[in-house]
C-alpha positions as CSV (number, residue, x, y, z in Angstrom):
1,X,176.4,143.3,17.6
2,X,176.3,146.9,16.7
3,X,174.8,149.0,19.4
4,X,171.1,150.7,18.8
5,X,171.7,154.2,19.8
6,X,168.8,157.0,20.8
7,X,169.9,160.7,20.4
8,X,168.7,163.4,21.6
9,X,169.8,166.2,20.5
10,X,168.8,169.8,22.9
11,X,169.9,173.2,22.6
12,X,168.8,175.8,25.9
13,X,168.3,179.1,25.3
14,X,166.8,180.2,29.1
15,X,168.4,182.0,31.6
16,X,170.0,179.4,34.0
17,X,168.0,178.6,36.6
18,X,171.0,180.2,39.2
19,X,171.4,183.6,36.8
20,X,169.0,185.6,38.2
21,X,170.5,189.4,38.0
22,X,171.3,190.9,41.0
23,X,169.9,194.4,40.1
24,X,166.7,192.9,40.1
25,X,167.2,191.0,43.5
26,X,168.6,194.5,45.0
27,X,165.7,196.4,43.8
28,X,163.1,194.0,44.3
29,X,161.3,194.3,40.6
30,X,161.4,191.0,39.4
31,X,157.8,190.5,37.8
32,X,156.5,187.1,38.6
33,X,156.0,185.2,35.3
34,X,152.6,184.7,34.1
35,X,151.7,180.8,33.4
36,X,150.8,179.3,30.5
37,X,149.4,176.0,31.4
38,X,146.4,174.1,32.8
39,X,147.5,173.6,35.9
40,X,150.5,174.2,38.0
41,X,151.8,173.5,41.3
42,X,155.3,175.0,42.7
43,X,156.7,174.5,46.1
44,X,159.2,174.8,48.8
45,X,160.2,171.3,49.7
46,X,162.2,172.2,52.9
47,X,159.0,174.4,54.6
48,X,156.2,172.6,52.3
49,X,155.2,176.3,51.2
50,X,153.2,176.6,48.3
51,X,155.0,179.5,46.6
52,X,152.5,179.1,43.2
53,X,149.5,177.7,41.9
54,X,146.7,177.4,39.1
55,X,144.5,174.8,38.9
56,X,146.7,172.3,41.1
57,X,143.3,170.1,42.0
58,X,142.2,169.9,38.5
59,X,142.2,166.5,37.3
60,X,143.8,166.1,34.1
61,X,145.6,163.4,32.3
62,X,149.3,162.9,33.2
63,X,150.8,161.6,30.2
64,X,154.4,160.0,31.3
65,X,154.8,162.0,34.7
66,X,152.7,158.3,35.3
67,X,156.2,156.9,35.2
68,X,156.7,158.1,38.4
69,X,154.5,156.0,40.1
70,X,155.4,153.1,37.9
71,X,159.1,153.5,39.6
72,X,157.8,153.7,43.3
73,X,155.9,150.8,42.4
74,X,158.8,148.7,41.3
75,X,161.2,149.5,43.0
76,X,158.8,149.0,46.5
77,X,158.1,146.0,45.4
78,X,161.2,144.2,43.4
79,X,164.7,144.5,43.8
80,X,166.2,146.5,40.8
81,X,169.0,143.7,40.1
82,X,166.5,141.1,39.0
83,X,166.3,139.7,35.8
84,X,163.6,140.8,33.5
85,X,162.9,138.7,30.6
86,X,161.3,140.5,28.0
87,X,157.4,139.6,27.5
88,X,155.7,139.8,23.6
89,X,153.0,141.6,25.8
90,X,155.9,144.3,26.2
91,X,156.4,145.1,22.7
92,X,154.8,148.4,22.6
93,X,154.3,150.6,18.8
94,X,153.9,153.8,20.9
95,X,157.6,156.1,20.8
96,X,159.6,156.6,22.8
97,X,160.8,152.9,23.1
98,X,164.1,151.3,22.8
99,X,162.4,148.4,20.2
100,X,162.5,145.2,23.0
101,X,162.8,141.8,21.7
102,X,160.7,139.2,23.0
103,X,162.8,136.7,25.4
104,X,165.9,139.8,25.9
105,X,166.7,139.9,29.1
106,X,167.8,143.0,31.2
107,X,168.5,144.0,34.9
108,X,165.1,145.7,36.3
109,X,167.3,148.6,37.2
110,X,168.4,149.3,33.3
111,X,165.0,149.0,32.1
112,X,164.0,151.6,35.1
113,X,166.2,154.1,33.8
114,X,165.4,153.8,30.3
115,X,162.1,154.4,31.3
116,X,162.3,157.7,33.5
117,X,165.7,158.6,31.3
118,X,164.3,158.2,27.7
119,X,160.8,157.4,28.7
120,X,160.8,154.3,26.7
121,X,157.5,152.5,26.8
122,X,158.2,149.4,26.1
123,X,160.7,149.0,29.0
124,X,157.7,150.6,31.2
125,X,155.6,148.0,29.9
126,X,158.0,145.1,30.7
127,X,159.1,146.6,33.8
128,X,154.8,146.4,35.0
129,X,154.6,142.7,33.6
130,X,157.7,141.6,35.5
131,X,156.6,143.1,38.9
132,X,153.3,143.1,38.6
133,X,152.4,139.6,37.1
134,X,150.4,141.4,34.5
135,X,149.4,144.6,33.2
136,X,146.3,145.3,35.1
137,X,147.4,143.3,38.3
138,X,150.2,145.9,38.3
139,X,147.7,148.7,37.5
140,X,145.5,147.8,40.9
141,X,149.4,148.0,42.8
142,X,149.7,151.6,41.0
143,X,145.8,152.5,42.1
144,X,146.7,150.7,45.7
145,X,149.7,153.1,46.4
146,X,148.1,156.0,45.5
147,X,145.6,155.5,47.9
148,X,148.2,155.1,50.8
149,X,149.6,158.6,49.7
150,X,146.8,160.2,49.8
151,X,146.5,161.4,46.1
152,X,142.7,161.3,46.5
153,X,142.7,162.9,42.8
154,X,144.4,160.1,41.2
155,X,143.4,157.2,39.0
156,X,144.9,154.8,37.1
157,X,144.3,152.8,33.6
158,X,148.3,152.2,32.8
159,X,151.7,152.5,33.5
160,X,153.0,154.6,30.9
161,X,150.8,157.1,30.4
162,X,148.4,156.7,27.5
163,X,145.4,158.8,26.7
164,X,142.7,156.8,28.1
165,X,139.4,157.4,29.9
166,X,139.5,157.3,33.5
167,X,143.6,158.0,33.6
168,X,144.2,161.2,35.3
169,X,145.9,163.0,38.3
170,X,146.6,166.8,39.3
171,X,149.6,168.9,39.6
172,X,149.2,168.9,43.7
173,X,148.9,165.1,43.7
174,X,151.8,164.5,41.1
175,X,154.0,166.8,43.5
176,X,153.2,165.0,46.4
177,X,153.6,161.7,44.9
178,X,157.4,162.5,43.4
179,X,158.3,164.1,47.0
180,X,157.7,160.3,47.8
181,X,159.9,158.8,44.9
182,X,162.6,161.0,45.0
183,X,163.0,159.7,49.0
184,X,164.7,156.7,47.0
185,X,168.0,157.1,46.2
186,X,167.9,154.9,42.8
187,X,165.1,157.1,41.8
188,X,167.0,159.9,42.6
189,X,170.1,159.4,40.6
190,X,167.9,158.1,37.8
191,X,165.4,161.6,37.4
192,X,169.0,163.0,37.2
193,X,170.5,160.9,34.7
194,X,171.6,163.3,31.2
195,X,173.1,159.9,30.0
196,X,173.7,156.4,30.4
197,X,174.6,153.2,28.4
198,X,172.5,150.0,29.2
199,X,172.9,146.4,27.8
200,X,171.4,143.1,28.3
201,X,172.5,140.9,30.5
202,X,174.5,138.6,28.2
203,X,175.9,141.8,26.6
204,X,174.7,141.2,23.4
205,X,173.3,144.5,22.7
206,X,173.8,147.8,24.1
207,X,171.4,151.2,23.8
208,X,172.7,154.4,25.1
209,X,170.1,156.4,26.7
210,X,169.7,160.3,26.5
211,X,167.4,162.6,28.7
212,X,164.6,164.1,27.1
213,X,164.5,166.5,30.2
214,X,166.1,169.9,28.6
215,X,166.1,171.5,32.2
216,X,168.9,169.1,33.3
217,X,171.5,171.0,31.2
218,X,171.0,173.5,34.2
219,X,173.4,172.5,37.3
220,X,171.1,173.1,39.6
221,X,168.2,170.9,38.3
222,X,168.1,168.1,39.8
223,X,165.1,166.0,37.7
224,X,162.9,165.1,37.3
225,X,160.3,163.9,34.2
226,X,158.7,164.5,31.1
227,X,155.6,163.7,29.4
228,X,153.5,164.5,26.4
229,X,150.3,163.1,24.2
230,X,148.0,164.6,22.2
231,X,145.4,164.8,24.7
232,X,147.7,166.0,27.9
233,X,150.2,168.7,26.4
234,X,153.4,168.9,27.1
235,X,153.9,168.2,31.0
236,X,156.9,168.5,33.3
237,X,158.5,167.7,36.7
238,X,161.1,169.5,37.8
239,X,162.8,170.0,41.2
240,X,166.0,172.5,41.5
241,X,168.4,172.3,44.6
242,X,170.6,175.5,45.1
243,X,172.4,177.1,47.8
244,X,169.9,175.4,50.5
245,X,166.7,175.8,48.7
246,X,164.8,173.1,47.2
247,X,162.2,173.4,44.6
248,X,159.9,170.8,43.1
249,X,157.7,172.4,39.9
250,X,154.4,170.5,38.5
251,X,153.2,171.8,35.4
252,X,150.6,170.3,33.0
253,X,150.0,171.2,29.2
254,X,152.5,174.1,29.8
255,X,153.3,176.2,26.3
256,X,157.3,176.9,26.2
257,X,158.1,174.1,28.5
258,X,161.5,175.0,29.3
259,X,161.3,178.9,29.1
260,X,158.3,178.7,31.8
261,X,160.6,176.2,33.9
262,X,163.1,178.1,34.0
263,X,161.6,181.4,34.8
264,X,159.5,179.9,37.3
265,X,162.3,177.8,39.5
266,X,164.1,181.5,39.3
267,X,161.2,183.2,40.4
268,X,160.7,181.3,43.6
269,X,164.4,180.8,44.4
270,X,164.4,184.4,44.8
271,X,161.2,184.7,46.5
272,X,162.3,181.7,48.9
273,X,165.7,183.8,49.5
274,X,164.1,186.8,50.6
275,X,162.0,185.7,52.9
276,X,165.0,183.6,54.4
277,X,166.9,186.8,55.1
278,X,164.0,188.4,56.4
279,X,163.0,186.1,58.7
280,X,159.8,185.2,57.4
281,X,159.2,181.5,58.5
282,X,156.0,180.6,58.6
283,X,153.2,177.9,56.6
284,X,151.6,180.8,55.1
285,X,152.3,181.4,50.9
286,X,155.0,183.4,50.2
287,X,152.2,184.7,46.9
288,X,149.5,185.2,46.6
289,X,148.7,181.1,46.1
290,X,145.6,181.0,42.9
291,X,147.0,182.5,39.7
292,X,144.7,183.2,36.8
């Protein structure tokens, strides 16, 4: 059978995130970028310095950055080379989705990745019903771990990330929730993931996946996810590893996704680097931390 193929086609136009100029470094005049968005939270990883912020309490809905919980879920709960047999519940009209067929069966693992890769819904869907039991008992597992974590701003109505009342999170929760996924190394490697070919388990069909994560062009990004609706904006996770530093960026309904990013991850690499070689070490912001 002929293969079902998703493309995604991305052209980058930033600044890598590594290019800073070294003029600017020297004479210490970079301007820190102004931010365009709802709410944003940006951190060191290493110290657990808040280097940015606006808004990171605000609750606000999450759109497919939900995935991420989704993930921890699964893969705390289920081993990611079980079988998943496709339910009809699973069949999903919302895009991104890789068009399941009820009674296909695929390794939890694939669906996973198609799911944080392409952010396919229906695979999100199938993965909840095949842990979970059903939608809403896996919803209560989703609600259940974000109460162990902490993320005392977070509530949720389902997996994927649909517009509904009552679904929400905030940029400082969604931060602290992926420093928890991305402790898993399948999670890891899939946030990373620019592309990769899945099938079902009798082979019978095959969908390459390709990121919809624009950032990951950059070397040094390491993930992590995506997410839009009408309602939440464009949204973005990205964390950025480079020559010892480690970055992980929360943004919601951010305008120029990717420019912003970008600029941002440079900003604070730099600002992390200075105070490295001066020897400032210490819990204290490295900025001032509430940005208009």
């Amino acid at each position: 059978m002929r293969a079902r193929r998703i493309v995604l086609i991305v052209a980058l136009t930033s600044v890598p995130c590594g290019a800073l100029a070294q003029d600017e470094v020297s004479r210490g005049t970079l301007d820190r970028p102004s931010i365009k968005a709802s709410a944003l939270y940006l951190i060191d990883t290493q110290s657990g310095r808040v280097l940015l912020q606006k808004d990171a309490t605000r609750r606000l809905p999450p759109a497919s950055l939900t995935k991420v919980m989704t993930a921890l879920v699964a893969l705390e709960s289920a081993s990611p080379h079980q079988i998943v047999r496709v339910d009809r519940g699973a069949i999903v009209g919302r895009a991104p989705r890789l068009g399941l067929r009820v009674g296909e069966q695929f390794l939890l693992r694939d669906l996973l990745a198609a799911m944080l890769v392409t952010s396919a819904n229906d695979a999100c869907q199938a993965v909840a019903i095949h842990v979970g039991g059903d939608p809403r008992s896996f919803i209560d597992m989703m609600n259940a771990r974000a109460k162990t974590l902490g993320l005392q701003d977070t509530h949720f109505t389902n997996a994927c990330g649909f517009d509904a009342t009552g679904h929400y999170s905030t940029a400082a929760d969604l931060a602290r929730l992926t420093e928890q996924a991305l402790q898993s190394p399948a999670f890891s490697m899939m946030v990373r993931t620019v592309e990769r070919d899945i099938a079902t388990v009798d082979g019978t069909r095959h969908v390459q996946l390709y990121s919809t994560n624009r950032l990951l062009l950059d070397p040094d990004v390491t993930g992590v996810k995506t997410g839009y609706t009408s309602k939440a904006g464009r949204c973005l996770i990205a964390s950025m590893s480079k020559d010892g530093t480690h970055l992980l960026l929360v943004g919601l309904n951010v305008l120029d996704r990717w420019e912003q990013a970008t600029q941002l991850l440079r900003y604070a690499q730099t600002l992390v680097r200075s105070a490295d070689e001066s020897g400032t070490h210490d819990d204290q912001p490295l900025v001032p931390v509430h940005v208009p």
